[in-house]
C-alpha positions as CSV (number, residue, x, y, z in Angstrom):
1,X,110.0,72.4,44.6
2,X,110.4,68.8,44.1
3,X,113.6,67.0,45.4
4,X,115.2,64.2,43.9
5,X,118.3,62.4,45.3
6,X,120.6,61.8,41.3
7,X,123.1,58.3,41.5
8,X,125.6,60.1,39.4
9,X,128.5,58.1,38.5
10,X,130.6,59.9,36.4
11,X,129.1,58.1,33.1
12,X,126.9,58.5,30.6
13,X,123.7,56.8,31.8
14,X,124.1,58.7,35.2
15,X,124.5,62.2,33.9
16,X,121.8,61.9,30.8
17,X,118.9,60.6,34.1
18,X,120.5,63.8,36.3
19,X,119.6,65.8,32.8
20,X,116.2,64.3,32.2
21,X,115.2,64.8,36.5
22,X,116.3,68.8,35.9
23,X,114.2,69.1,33.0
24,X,111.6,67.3,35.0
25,X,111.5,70.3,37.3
26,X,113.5,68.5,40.2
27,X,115.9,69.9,42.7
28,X,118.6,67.5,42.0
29,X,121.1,66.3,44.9
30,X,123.8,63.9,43.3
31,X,125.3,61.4,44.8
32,X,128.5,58.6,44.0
33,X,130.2,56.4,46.1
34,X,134.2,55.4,46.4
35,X,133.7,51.9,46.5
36,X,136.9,50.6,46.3
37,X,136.5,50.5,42.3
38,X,139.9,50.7,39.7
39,X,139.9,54.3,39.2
40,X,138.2,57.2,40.5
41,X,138.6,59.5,37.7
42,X,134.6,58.8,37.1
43,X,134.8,60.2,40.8
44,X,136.1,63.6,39.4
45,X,134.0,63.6,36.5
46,X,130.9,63.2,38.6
47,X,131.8,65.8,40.8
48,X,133.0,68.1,37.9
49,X,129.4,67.3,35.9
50,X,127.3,67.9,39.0
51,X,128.6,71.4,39.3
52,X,128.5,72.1,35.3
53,X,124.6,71.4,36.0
54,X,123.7,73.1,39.1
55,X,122.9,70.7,41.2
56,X,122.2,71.6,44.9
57,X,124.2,69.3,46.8
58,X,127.0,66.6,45.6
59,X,128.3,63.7,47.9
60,X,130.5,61.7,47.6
61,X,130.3,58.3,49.8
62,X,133.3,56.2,51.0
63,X,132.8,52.1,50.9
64,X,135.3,50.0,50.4
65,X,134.0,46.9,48.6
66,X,137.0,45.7,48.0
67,X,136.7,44.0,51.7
68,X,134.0,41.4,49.8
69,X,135.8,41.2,46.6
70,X,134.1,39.5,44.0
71,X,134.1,41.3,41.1
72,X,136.7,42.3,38.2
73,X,136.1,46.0,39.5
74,X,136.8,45.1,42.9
75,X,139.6,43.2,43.2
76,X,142.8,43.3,41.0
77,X,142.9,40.1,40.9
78,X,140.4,39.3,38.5
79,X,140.8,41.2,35.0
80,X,138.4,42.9,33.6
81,X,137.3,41.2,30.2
82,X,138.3,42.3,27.0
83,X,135.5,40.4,25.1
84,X,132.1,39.7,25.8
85,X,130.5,36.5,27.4
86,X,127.3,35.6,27.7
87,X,125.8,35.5,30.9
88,X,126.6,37.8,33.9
89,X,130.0,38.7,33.9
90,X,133.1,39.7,36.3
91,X,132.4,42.8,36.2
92,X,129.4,42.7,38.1
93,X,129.8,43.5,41.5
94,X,127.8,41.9,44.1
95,X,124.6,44.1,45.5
96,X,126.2,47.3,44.3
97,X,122.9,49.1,43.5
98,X,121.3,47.7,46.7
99,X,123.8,49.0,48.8
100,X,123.7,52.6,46.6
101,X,120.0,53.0,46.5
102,X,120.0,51.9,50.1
103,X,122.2,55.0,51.2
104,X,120.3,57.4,48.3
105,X,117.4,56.3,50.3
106,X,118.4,57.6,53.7
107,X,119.5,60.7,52.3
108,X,116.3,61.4,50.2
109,X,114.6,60.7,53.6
110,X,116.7,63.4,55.3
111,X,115.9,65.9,52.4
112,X,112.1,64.9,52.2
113,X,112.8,64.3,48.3
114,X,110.4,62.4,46.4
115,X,112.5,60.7,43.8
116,X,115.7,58.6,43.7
117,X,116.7,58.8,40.0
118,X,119.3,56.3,39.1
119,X,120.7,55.2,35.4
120,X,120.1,51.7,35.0
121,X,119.4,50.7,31.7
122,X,118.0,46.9,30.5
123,X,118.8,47.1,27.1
124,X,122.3,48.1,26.0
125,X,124.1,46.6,29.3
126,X,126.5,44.0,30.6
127,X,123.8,41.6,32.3
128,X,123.6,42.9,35.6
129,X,121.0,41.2,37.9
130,X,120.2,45.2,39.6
131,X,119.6,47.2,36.4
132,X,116.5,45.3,35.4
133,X,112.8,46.6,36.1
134,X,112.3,43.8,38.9
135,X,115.1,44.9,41.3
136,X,114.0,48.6,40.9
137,X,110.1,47.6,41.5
138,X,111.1,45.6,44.1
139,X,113.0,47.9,45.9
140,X,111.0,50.6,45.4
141,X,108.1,48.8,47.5
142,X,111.2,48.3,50.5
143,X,111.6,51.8,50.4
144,X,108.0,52.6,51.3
145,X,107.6,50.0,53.9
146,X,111.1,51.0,55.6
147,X,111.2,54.4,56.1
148,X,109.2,57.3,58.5
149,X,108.4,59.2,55.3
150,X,106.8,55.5,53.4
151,X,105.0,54.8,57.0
152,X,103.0,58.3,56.9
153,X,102.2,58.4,53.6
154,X,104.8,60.2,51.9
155,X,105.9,57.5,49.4
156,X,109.0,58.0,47.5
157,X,109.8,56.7,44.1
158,X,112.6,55.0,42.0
159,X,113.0,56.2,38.5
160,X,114.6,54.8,36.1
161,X,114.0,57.1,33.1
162,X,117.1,54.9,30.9
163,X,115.6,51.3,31.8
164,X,113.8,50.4,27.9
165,X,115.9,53.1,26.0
166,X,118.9,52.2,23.7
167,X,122.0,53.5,24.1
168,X,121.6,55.9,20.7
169,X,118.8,56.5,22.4
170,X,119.9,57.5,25.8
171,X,122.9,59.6,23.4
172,X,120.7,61.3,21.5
173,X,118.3,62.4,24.3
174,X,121.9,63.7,26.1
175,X,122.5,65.9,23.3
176,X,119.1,67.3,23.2
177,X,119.1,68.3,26.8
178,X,122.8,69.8,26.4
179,X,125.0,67.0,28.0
180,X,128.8,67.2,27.4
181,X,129.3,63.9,26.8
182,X,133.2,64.7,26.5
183,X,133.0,65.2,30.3
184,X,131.8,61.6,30.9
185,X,133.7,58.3,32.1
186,X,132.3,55.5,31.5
187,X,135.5,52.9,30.9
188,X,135.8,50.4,33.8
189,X,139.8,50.5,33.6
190,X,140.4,54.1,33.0
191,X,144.0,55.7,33.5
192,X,144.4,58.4,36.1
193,X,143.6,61.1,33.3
194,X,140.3,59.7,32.5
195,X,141.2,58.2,29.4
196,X,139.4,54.8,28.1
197,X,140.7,51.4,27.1
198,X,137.9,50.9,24.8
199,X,138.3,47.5,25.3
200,X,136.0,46.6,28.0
201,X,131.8,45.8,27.5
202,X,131.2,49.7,28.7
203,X,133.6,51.2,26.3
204,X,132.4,48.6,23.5
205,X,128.1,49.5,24.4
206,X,129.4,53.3,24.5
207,X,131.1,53.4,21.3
208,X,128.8,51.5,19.5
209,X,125.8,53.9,20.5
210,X,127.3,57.0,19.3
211,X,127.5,55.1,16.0
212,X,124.4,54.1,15.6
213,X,123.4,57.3,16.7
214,X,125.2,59.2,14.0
215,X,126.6,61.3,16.9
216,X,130.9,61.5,16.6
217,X,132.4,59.6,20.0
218,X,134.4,62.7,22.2
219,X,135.3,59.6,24.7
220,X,140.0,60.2,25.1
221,X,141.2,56.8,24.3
222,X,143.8,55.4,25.4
């Protein structure tokens, strides 16, 4: 069997790519990360998803980027924006999916897996400098000059099955595969029961793709 190391966050991105690598024919082995970001019911939801799916292994990863600050998810301080700018906006946090796809990497080396899968999406998102094709390109060619595995041949991909899809799209291709979308947490200032502001740009993108995909929104508001 194939092995793929699955970024799952909790969301909607994350758990329609773990959905798409199972169908794929991968072994999937999620991972998240505590990061130090406002909430970590997504935390529980990932682990809670992973299982619902049968995924092989699930970790969970301690970082606390709250020690660099920087971003509205990072540091209470700055609030996370109830309208959206243009631009790249607070909520970005700075080299998030580096350092992620850095530690998916070391484990995917452990497990001998081909395949990081991760949810990144360049067309219905906030602006993010790490979810457009470039970054994962470029850090795909890192991965196969820095590792034993890339040295002796065995190279190892990035894929980012969500990067030209809408976000009706990505919905919509959820649904087919049988994703539970109620089970997903995509707000970035959910309460401790999960629920969503739907205030901020990821409840505002979420929201509005279930619209246009003619699909009825189970996200809990607030």
């Amino acid at each position: 069997m194939k092995r793929a190391v699955v970024l799952l966050s909790g969301g909607l991105d994350s758990v329609t790519a773990l959905a798409i690598a199972q169908e794929q024919g991968f072994e999937c082995y999620t991972l998240s990360f505590n990061y130090g970001q406002r909430h970590d019911a997504e935390l529980v939801a990932a682990a809670k998803l992973s299982q619902q799916v049968g995924a092989i292994e699930h970790k969970v990863i301690n970082i606390d980027l709250r020690a660099i600050g920087g971003s509205a998810l990072t540091d209470n301080n700055i609030d996370v924006p109830e309208e959206h700018h243009e631009g790249i906006p607070v909520t970005y946090v700075p080299a998030r999916n580096t350092v992620f796809l850095s530690i998916a990497l070391g484990w995917a080396e452990v497990l001998s897996a081909q395949s990081i899968v991760i949810g990144v999406n360049a067309v219905d998102y906030s602006g993010y400098p790490d979810c457009r094709p470039e970054f994962i390109s470029a850090f795909e060619q890192l991965a196969n000059v820095a590792t034993k595995a890339g040295v002796e041949g065995q190279k190892l991909t990035i894929q980012s099955p969500l990067m030209k899809m809408s976000k009706a799209d990505i919905i919509q291709e959820g649904i087919r595969l049988g994703v539970d979308y109620s089970q997903t947490i995509s707000c970035y200032q959910a309460d401790s029961e999960g629920k969503a502001c739907g205030k901020c740009d990821s409840c505002h993108f979420r929201r509005e793709g279930f619209q246009q995909a003619g699909i009825s929104d189970p996200t809990r508001y607030q």
